[in-house]
N, C-alpha and C positions, 0 to 999 in steps of 0.2 A: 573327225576322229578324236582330237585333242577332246572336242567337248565330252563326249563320252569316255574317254579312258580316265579320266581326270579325278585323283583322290585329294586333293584338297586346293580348292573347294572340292566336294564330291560332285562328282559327275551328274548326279539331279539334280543339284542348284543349280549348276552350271546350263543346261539339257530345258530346265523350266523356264529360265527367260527367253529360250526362241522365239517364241509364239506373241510374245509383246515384243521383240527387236523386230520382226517380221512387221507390226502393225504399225507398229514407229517409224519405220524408213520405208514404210509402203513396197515390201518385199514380196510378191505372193509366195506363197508355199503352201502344195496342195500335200507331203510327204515328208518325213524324216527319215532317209536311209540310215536305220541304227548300227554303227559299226560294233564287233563282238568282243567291245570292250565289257557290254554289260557280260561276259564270262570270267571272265577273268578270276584265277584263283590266288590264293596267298602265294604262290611262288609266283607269279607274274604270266601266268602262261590260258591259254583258253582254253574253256573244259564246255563244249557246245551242250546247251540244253542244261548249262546250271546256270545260277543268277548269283552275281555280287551283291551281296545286300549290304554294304559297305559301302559302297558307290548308289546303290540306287536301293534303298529304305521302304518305299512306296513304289515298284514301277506301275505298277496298274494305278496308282495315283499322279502321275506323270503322265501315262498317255490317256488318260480320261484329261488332264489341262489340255494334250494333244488336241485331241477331240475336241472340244469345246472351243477350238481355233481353229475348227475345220482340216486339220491336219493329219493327215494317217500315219503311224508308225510302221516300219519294216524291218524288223533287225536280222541280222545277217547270221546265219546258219551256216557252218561248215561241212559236209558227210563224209568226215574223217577225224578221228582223236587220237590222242598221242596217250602214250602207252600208262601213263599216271592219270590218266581220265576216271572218276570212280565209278566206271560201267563198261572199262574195256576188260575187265575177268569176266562178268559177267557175259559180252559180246564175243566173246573169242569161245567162251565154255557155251555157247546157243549158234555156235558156229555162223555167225553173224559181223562177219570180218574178213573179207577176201582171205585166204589162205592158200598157203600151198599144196597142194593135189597128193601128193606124197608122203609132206612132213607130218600135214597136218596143223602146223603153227600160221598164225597169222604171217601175212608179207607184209614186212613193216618196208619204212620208208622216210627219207629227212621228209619231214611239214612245217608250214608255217606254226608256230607257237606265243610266240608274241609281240615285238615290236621289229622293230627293221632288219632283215637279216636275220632274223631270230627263228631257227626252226630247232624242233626235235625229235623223234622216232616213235611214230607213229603209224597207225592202219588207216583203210579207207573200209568204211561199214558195206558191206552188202545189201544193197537195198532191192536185190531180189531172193535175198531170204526172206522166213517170214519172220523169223525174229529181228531182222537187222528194218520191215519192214514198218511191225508192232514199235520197237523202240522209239527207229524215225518219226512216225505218227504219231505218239505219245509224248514228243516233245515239242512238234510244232502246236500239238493242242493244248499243249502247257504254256505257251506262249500266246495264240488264240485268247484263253482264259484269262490271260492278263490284259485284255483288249490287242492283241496287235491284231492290224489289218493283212500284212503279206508276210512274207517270207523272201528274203535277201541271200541269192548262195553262189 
């Protein structure tokens, strides 16, 4: 996790020597479980299904070096965001947000946010709505499209 959350060095430089520390100390490694640093937004907190381009410039340039060391990526997915997420109005107004039966308002909840001890109020998406469905799947295929191989949750 150090290596991916890491803004200077950013976390690709840091991320792209695995694959040669691996072949230098005769390490195998068939996978990089990517921790969801690559989310991380300006206040410090992870916004699932966005990407730091701060820390990581190029990721589909990173896991193609992945690649090419026989290595698959997987980075770690959460199905819940915190209430500053820029798709939780959206989520909550496509009724796409566990909610309460009565109020009508999302049931938020303390969550994990960002480093140790670090939570804040947040929902968990519905992922047997179809919108809470649509959105899920449109962001693991945004990830997909950057080459990753799995999904981490």
């Amino acid at each position: 996790m150090g290596l991916g959350e890491s803004d200077k060095p950013i976390a690709q430089e840091l991320l792209s020597t695995w694959p040669d520390l691996c072949k230098k100390h005769d390490i195998p490694c068939s996978a990089m479980h990517l921790s969801s640093g690559y989310t991380v937004g300006d206040d410090g907190n992870r916004y699932v299904f966005t990407m730091n381009t701060k820390r990581y410039p190029d990721f589909k340039g990173m896991v193609a070096l992945y690649h090419k060391a026989g290595i698959k990526v997987i980075p770690n997915i959460k199905p819940y965001m915190l209430e500053q997420h820029p798709h939780y109005k959206g989520l909550h107004e496509a009724d796409a947000l566990f909610h309460d039966p009565w109020t009508k308002k999302p049931v938020k909840t303390r969550i994990w946010s960002s480093g140790v001890g670090d939570n804040g109020k947040g929902s968990w998406v519905d992922l047997t709505s179809k919108a809470g469905r649509e959105w899920w799947a449109k962001g693991v295929q945004s990830l997909v499209d950057l080459g990753c191989d799995g999904m981490w949750k």
